[in-house]
Backbone of each chain as nested JSON, in Angstrom:
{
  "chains": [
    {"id": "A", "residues": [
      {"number": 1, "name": "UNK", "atoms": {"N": [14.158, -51.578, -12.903], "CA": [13.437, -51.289, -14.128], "C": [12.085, -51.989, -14.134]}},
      {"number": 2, "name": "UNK", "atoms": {"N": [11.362, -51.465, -14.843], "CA": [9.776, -51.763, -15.115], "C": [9.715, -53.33, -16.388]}},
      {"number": 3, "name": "UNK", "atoms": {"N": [8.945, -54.474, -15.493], "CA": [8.531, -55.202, -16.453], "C": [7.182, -55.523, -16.563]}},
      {"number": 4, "name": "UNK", "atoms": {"N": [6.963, -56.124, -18.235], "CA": [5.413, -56.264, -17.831], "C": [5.277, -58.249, -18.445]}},
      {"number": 5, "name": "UNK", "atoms": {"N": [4.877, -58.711, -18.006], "CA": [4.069, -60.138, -18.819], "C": [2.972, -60.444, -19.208]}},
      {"number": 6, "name": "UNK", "atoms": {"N": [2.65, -60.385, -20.59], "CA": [1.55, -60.776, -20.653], "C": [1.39, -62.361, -21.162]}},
      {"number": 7, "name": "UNK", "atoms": {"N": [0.417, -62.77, -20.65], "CA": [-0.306, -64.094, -20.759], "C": [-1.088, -64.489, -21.703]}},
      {"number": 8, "name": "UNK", "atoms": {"N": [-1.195, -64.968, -22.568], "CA": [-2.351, -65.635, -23.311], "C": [-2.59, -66.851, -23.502]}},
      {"number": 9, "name": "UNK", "atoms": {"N": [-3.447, -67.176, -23.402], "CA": [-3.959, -68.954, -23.721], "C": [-3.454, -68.637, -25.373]}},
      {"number": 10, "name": "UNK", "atoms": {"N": [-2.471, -69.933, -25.408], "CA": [-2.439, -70.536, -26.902], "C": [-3.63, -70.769, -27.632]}},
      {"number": 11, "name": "UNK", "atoms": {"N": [-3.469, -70.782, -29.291], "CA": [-4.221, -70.538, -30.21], "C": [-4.8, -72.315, -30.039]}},
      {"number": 12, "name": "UNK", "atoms": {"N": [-6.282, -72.16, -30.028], "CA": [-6.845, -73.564, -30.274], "C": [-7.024, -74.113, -28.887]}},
      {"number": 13, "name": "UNK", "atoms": {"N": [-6.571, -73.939, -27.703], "CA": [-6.959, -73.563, -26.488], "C": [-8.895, -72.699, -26.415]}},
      {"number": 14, "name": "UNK", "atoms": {"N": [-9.355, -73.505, -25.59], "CA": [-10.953, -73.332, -25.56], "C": [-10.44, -72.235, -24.309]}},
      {"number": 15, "name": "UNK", "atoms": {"N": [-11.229, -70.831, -24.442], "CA": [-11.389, -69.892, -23.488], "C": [-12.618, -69.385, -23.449]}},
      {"number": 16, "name": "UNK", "atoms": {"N": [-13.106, -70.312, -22.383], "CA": [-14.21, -69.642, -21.451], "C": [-14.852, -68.472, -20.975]}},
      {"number": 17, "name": "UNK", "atoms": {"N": [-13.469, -67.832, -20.85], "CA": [-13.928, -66.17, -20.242], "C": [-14.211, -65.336, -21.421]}},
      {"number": 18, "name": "UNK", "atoms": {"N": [-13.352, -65.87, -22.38], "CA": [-13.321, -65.057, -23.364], "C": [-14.915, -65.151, -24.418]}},
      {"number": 19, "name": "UNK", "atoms": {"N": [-15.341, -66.54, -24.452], "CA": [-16.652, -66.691, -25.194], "C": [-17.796, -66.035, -24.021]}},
      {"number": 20, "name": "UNK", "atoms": {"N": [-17.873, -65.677, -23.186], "CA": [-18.499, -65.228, -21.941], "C": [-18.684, -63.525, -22.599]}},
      {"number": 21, "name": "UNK", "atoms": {"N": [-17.126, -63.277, -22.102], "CA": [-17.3, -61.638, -23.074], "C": [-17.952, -61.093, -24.543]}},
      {"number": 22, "name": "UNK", "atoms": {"N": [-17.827, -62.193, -25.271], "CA": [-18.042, -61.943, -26.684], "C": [-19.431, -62.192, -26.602]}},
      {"number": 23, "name": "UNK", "atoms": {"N": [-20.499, -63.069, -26.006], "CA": [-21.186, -63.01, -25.671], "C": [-22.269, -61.931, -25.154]}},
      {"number": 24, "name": "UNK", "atoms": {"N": [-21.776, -61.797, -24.226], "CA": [-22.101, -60.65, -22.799], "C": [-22.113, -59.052, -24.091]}},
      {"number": 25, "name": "UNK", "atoms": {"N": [-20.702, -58.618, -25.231], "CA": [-21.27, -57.826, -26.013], "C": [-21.702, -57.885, -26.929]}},
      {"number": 26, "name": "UNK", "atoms": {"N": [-22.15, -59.402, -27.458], "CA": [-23.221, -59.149, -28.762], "C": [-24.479, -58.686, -27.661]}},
      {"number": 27, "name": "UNK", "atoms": {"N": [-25.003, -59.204, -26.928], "CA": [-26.028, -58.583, -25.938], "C": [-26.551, -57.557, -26.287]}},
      {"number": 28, "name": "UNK", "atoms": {"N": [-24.905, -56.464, -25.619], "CA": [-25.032, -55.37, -25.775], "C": [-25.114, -54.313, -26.84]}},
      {"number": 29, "name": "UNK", "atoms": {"N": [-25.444, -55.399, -27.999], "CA": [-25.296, -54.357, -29.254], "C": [-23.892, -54.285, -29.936]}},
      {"number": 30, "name": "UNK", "atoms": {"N": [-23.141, -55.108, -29.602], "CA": [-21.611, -54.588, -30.342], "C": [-21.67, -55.572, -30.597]}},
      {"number": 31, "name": "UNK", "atoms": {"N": [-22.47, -56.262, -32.385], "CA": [-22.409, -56.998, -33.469], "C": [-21.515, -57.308, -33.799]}},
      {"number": 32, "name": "UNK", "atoms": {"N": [-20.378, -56.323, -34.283], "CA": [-19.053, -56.088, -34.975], "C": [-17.825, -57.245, -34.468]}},
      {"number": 33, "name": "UNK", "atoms": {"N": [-18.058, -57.877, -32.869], "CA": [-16.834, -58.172, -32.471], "C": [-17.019, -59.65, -32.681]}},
      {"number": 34, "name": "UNK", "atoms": {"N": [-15.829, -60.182, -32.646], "CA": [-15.569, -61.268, -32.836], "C": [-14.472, -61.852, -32.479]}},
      {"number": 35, "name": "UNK", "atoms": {"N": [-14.097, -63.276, -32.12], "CA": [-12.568, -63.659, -31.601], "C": [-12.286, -63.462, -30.459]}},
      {"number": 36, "name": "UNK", "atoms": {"N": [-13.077, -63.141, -29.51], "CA": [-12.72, -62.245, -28.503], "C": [-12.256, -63.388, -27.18]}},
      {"number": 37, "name": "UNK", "atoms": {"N": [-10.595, -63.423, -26.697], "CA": [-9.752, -64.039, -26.141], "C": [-9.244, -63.195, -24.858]}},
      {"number": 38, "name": "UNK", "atoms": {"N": [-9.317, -63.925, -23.702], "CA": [-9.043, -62.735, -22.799], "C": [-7.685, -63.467, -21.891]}},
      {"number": 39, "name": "UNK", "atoms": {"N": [-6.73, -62.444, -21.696], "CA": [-5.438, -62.499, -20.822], "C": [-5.51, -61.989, -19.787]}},
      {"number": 40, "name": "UNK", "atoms": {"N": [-3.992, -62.315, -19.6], "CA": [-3.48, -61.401, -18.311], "C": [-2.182, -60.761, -18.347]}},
      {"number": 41, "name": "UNK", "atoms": {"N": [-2.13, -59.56, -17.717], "CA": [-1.2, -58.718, -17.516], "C": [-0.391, -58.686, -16.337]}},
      {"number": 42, "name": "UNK", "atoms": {"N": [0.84, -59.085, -16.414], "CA": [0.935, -58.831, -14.934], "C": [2.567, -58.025, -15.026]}},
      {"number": 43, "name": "UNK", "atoms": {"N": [2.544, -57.179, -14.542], "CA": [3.784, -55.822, -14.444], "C": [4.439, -55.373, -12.9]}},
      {"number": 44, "name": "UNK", "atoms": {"N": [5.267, -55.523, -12.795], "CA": [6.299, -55.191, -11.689], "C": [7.72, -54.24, -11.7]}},
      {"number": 45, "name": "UNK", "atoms": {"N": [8.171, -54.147, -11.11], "CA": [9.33, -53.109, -10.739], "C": [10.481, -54.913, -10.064]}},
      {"number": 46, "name": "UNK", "atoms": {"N": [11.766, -54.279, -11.104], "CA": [12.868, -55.282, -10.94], "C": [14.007, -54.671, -10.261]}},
      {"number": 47, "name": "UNK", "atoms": {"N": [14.889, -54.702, -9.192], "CA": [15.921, -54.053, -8.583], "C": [17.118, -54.925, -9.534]}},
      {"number": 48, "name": "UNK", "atoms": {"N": [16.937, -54.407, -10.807], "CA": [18.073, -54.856, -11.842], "C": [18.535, -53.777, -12.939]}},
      {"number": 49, "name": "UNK", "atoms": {"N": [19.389, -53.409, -13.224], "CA": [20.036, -52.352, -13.951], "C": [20.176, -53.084, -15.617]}},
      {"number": 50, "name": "UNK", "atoms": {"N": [20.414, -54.44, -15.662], "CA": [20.903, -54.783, -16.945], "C": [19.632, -55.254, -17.543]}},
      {"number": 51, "name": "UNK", "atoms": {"N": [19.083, -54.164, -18.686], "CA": [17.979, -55.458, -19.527], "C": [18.225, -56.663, -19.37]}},
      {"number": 52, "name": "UNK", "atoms": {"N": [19.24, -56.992, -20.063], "CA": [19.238, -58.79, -20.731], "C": [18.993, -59.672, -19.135]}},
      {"number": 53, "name": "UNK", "atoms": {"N": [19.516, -59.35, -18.127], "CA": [19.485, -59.966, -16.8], "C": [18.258, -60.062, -16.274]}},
      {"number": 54, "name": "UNK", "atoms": {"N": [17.223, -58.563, -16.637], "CA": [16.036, -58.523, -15.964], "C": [14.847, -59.029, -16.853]}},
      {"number": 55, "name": "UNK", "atoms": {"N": [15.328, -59.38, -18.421], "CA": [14.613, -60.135, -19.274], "C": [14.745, -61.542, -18.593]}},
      {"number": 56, "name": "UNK", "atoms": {"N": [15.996, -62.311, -18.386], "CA": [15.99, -63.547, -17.9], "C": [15.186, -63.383, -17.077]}},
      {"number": 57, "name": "UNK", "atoms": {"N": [15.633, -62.579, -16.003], "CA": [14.68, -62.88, -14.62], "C": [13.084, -63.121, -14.873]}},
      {"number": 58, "name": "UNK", "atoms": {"N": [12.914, -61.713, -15.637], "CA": [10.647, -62.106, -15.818], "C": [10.834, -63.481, -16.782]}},
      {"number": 59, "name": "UNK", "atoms": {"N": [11.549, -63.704, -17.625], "CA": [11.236, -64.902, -18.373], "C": [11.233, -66.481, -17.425]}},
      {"number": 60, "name": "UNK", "atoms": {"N": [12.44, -66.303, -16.499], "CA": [11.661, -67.288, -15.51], "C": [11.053, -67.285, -14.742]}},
      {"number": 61, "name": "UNK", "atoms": {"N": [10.281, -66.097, -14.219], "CA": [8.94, -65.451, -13.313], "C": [7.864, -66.397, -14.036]}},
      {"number": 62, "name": "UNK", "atoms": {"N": [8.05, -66.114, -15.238], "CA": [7.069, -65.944, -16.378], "C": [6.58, -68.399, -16.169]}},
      {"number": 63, "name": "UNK", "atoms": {"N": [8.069, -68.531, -16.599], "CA": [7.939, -70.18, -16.438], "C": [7.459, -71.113, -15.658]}},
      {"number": 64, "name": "UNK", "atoms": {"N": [8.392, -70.327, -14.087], "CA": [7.661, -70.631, -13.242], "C": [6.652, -70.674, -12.515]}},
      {"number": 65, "name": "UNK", "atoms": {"N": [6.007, -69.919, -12.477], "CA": [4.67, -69.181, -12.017], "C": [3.743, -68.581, -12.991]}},
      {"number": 66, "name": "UNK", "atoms": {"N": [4.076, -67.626, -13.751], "CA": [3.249, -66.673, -14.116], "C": [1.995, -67.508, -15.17]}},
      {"number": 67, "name": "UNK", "atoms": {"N": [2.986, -68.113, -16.09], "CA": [2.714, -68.358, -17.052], "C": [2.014, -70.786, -16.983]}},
      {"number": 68, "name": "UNK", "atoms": {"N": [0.884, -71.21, -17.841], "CA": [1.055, -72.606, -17.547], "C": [1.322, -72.547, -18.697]}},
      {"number": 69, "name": "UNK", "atoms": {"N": [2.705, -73.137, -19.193], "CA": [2.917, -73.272, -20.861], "C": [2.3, -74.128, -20.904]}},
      {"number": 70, "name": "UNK", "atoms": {"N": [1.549, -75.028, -20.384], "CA": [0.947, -76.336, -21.801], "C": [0.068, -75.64, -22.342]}},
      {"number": 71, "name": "UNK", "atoms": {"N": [-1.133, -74.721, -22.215], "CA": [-1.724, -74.198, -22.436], "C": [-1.609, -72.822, -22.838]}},
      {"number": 72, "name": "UNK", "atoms": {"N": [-0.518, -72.257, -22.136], "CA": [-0.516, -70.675, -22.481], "C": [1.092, -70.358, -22.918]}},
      {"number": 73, "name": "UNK", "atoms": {"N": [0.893, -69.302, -23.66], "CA": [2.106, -68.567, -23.73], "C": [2.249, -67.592, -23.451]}},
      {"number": 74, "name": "UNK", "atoms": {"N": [3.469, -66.641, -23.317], "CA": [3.876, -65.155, -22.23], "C": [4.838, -64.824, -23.246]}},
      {"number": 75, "name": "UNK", "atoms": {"N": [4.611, -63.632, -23.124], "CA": [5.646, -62.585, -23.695], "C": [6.288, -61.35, -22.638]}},
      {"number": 76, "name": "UNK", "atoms": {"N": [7.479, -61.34, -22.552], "CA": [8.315, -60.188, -21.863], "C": [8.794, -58.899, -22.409]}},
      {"number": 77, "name": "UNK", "atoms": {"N": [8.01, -57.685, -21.606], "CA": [8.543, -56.814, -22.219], "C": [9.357, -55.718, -21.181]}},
      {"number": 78, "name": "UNK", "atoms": {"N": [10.681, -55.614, -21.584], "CA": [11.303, -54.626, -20.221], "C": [11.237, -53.208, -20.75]}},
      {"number": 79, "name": "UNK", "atoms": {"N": [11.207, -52.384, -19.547], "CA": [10.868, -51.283, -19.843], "C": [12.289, -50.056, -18.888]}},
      {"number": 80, "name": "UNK", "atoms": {"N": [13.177, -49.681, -20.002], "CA": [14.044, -48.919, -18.865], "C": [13.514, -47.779, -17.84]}}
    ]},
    {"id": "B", "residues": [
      {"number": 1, "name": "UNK", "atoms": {"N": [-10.615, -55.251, -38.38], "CA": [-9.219, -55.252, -37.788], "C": [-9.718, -55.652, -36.551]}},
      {"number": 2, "name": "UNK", "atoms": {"N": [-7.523, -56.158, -35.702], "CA": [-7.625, -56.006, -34.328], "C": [-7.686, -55.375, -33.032]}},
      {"number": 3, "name": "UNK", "atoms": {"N": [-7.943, -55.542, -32.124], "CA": [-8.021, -54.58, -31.311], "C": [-7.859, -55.306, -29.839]}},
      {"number": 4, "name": "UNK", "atoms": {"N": [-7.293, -54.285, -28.635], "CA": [-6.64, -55.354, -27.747], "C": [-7.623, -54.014, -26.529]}},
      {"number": 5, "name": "UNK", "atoms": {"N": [-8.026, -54.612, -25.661], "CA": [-8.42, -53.232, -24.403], "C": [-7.606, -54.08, -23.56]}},
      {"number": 6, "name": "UNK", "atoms": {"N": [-6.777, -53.514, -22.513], "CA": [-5.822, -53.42, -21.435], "C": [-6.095, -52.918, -20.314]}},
      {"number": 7, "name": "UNK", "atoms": {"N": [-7.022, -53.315, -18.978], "CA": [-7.545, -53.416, -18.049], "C": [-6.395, -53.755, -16.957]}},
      {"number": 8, "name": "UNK", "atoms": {"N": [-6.257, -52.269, -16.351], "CA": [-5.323, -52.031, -15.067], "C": [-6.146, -51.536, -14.028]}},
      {"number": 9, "name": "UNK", "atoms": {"N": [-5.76, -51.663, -12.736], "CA": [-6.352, -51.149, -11.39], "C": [-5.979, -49.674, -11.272]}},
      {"number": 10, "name": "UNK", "atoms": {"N": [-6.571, -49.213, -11.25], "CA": [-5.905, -47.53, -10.799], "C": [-4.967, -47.46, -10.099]}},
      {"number": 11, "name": "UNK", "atoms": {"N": [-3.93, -46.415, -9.747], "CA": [-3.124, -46.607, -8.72], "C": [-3.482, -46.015, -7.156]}},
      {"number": 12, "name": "UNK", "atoms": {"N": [-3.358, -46.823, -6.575], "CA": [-3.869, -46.803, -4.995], "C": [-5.012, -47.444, -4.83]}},
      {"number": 13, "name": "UNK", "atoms": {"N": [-5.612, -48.213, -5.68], "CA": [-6.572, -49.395, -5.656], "C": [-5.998, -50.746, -5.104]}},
      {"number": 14, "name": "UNK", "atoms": {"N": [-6.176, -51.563, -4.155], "CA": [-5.62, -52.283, -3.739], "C": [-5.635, -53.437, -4.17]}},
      {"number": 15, "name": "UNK", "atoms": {"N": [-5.039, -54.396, -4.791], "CA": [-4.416, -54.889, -5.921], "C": [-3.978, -57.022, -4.706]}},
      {"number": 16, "name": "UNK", "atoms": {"N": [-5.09, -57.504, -4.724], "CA": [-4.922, -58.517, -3.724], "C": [-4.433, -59.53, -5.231]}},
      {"number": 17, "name": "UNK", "atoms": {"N": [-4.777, -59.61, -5.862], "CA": [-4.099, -60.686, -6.802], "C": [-2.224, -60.466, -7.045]}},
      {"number": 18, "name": "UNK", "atoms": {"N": [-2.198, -59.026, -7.18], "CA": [-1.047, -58.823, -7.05], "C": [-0.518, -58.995, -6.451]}},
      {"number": 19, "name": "UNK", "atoms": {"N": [-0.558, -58.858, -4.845], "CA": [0.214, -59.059, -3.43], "C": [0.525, -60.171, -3.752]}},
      {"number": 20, "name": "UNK", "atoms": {"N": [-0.989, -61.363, -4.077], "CA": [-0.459, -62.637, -4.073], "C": [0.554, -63.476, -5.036]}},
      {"number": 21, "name": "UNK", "atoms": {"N": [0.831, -62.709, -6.172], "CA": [1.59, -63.151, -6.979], "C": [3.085, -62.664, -6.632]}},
      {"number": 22, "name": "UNK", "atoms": {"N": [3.054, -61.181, -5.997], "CA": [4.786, -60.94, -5.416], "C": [5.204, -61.628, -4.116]}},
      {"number": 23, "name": "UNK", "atoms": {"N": [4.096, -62.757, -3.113], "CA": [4.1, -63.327, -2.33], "C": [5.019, -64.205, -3.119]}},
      {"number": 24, "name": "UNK", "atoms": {"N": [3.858, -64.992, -3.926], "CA": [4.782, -66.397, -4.419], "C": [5.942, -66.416, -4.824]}},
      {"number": 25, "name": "UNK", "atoms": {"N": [5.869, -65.205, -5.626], "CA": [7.57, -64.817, -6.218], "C": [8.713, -65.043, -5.166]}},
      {"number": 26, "name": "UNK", "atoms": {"N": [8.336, -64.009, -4.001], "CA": [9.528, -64.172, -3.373], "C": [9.519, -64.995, -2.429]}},
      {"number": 27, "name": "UNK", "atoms": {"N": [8.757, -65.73, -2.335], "CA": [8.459, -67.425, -1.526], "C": [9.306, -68.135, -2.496]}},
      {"number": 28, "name": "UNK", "atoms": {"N": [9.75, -68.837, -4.032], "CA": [10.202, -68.684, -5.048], "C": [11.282, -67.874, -5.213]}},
      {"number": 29, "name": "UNK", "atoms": {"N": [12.007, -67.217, -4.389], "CA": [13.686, -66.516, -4.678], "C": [13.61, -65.496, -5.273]}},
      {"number": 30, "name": "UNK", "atoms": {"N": [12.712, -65.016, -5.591], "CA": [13.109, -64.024, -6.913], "C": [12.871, -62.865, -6.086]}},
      {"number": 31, "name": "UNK", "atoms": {"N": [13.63, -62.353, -5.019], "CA": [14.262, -61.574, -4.017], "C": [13.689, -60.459, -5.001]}},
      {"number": 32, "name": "UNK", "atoms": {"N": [14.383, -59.794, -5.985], "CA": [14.207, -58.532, -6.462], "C": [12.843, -57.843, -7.332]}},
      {"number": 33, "name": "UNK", "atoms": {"N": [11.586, -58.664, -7.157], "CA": [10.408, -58.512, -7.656], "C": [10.027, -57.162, -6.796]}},
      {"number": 34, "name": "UNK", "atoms": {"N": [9.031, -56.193, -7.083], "CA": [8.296, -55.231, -5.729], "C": [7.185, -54.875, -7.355]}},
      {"number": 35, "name": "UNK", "atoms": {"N": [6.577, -54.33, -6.254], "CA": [4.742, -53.361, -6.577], "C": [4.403, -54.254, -8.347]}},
      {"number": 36, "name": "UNK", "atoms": {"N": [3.947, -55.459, -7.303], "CA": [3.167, -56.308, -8.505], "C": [2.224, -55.76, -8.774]}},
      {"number": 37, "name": "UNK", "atoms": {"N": [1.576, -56.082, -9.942], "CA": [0.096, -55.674, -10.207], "C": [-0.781, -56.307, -10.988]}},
      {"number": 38, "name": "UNK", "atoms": {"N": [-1.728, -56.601, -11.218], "CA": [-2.228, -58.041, -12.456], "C": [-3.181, -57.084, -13.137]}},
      {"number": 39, "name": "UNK", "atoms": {"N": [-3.015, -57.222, -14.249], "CA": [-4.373, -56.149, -15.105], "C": [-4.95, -57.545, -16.192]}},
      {"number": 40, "name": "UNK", "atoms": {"N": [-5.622, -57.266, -17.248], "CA": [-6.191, -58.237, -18.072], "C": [-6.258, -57.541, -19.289]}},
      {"number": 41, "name": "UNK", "atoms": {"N": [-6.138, -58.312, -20.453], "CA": [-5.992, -58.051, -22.076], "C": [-7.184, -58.499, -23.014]}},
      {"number": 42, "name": "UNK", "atoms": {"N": [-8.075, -58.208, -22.952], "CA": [-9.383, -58.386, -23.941], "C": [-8.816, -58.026, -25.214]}},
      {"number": 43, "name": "UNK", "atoms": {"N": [-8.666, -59.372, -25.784], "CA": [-8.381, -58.752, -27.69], "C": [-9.359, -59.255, -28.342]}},
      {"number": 44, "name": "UNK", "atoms": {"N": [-9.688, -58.793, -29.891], "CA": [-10.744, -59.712, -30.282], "C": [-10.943, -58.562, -31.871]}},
      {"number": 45, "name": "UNK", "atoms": {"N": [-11.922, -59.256, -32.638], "CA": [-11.819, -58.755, -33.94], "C": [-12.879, -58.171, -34.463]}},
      {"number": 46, "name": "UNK", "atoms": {"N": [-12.571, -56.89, -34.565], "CA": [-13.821, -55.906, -34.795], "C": [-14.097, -55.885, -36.556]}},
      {"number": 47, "name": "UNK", "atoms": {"N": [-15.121, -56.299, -36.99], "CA": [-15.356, -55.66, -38.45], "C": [-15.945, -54.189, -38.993]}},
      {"number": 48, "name": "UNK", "atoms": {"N": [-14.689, -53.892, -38.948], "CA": [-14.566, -52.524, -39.204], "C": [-13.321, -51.998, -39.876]}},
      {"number": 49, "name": "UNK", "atoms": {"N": [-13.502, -51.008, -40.985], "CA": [-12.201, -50.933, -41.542], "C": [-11.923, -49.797, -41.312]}},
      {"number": 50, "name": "UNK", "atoms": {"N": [-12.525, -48.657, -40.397], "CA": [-12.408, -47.502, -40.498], "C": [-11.654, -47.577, -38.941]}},
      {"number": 51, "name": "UNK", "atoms": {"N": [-10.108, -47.163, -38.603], "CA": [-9.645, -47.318, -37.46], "C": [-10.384, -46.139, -36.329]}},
      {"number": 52, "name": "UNK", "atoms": {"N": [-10.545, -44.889, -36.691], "CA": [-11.499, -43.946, -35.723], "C": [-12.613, -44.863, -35.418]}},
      {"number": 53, "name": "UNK", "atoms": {"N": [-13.369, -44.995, -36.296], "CA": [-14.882, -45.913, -35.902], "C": [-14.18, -46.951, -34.933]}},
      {"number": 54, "name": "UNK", "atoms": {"N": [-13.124, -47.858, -35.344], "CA": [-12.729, -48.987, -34.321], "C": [-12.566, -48.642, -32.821]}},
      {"number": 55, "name": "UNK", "atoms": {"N": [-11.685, -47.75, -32.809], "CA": [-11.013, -47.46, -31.701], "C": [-12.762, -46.812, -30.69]}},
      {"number": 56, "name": "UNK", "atoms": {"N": [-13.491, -45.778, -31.08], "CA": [-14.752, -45.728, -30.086], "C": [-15.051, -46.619, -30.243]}},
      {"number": 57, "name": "UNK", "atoms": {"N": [-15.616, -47.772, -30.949], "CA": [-16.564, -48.581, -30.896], "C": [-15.789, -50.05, -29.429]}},
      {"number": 58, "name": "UNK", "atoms": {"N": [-14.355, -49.941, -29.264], "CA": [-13.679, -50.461, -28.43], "C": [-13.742, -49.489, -27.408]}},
      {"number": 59, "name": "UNK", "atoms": {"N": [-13.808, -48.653, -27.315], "CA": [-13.716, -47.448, -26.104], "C": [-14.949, -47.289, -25.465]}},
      {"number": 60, "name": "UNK", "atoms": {"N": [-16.569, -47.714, -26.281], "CA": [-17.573, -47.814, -25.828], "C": [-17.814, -49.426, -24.92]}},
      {"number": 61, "name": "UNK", "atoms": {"N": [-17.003, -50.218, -25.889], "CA": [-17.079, -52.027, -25.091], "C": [-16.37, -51.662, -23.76]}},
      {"number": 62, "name": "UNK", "atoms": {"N": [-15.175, -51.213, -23.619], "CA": [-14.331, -51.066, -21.986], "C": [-15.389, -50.153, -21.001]}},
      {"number": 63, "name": "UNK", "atoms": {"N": [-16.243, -49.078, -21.862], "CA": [-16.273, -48.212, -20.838], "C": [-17.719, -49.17, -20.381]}},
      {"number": 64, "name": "UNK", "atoms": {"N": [-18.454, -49.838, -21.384], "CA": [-20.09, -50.442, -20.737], "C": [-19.977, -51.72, -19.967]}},
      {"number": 65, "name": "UNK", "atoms": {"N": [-18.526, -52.303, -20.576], "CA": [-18.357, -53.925, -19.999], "C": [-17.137, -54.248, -19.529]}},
      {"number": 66, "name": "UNK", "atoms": {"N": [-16.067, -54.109, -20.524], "CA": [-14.746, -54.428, -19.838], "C": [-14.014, -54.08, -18.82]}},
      {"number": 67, "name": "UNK", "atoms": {"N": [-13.815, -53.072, -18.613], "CA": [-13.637, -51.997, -16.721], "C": [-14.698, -51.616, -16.461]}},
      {"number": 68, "name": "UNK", "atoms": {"N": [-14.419, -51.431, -15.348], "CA": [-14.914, -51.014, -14.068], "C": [-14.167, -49.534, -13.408]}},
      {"number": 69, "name": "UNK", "atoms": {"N": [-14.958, -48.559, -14.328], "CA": [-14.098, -47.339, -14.073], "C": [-13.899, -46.048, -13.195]}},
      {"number": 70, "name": "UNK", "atoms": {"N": [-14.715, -46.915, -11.924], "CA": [-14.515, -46.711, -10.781], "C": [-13.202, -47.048, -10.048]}},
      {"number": 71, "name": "UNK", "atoms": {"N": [-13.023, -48.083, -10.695], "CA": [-11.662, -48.686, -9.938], "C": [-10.339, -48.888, -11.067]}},
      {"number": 72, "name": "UNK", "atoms": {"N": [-10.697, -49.141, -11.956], "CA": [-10.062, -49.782, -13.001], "C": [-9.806, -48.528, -14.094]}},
      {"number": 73, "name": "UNK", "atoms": {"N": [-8.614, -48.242, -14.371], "CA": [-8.29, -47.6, -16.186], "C": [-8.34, -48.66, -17.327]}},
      {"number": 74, "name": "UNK", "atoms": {"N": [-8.218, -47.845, -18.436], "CA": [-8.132, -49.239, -19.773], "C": [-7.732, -48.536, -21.038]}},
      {"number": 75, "name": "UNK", "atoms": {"N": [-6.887, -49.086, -21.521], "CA": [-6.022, -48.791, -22.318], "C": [-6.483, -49.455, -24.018]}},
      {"number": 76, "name": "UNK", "atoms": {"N": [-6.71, -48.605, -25.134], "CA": [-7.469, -49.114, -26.337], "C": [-6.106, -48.808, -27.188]}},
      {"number": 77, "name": "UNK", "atoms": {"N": [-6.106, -50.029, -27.66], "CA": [-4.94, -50.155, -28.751], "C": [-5.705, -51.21, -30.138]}},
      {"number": 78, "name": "UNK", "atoms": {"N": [-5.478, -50.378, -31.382], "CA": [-6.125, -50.829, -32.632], "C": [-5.184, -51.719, -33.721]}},
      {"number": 79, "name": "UNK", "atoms": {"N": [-5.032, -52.395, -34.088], "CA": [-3.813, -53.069, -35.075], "C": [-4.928, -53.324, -36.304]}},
      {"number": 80, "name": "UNK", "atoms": {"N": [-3.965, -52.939, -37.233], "CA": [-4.815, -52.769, -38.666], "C": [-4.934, -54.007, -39.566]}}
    ]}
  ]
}
């Protein structure tokens, strides 16, 4: 089955890339935006049949690797 | 309102962050990982209350700055 993780730097966490972008489109004329926080996605294919098993599994993908909790948090989403 | 753009590689674009993350994985045990892929999540807060106006005015930011749509798709999702 299909999973995906996404990443985000926790709230109050300084993001760099993200003041870069927000930046880069006031530039460009897009006044309107604001807040602008940037992640990561990261999605794979699991040789697992049981949600709840292939939720554990990305959730410790997610701990070990994917994700640096002091700073960030991840969310799992499985996809049958 | 919010608004999130979702920056994926096309498919058959070759995807080296990915390799390297299903490397580590299964360097790391997690035997049943395959066809990683890493995309990125630009969210951020548009002032705008009209969701049509939102959604182009996000569809114009991905297509001038956020992808690269030569290589890259991107996905516009609006939260009210």
């Amino acid at each position: 089955m299909k999973a995906a993780v996404t990443v985000r730097l926790k709230e109050g966490v300084l993001d760099p890339q993200g003041r870069a972008i927000e930046h880069a489109l006031h530039t460009l004329g897009f006044a309107n935006v604001a807040d602008v926080r940037a992640g990561k996605i990261i999605e794979f294919t699991l040789q697992e049949t049981d949600p709840e098993a292939a939720r554990a599994e990305a959730e410790a993908m997610a701990k070990r690797l994917l994700a640096n909790t002091v700073i960030e948090r991840y969310e799992v989403r499985i996809e049958p």
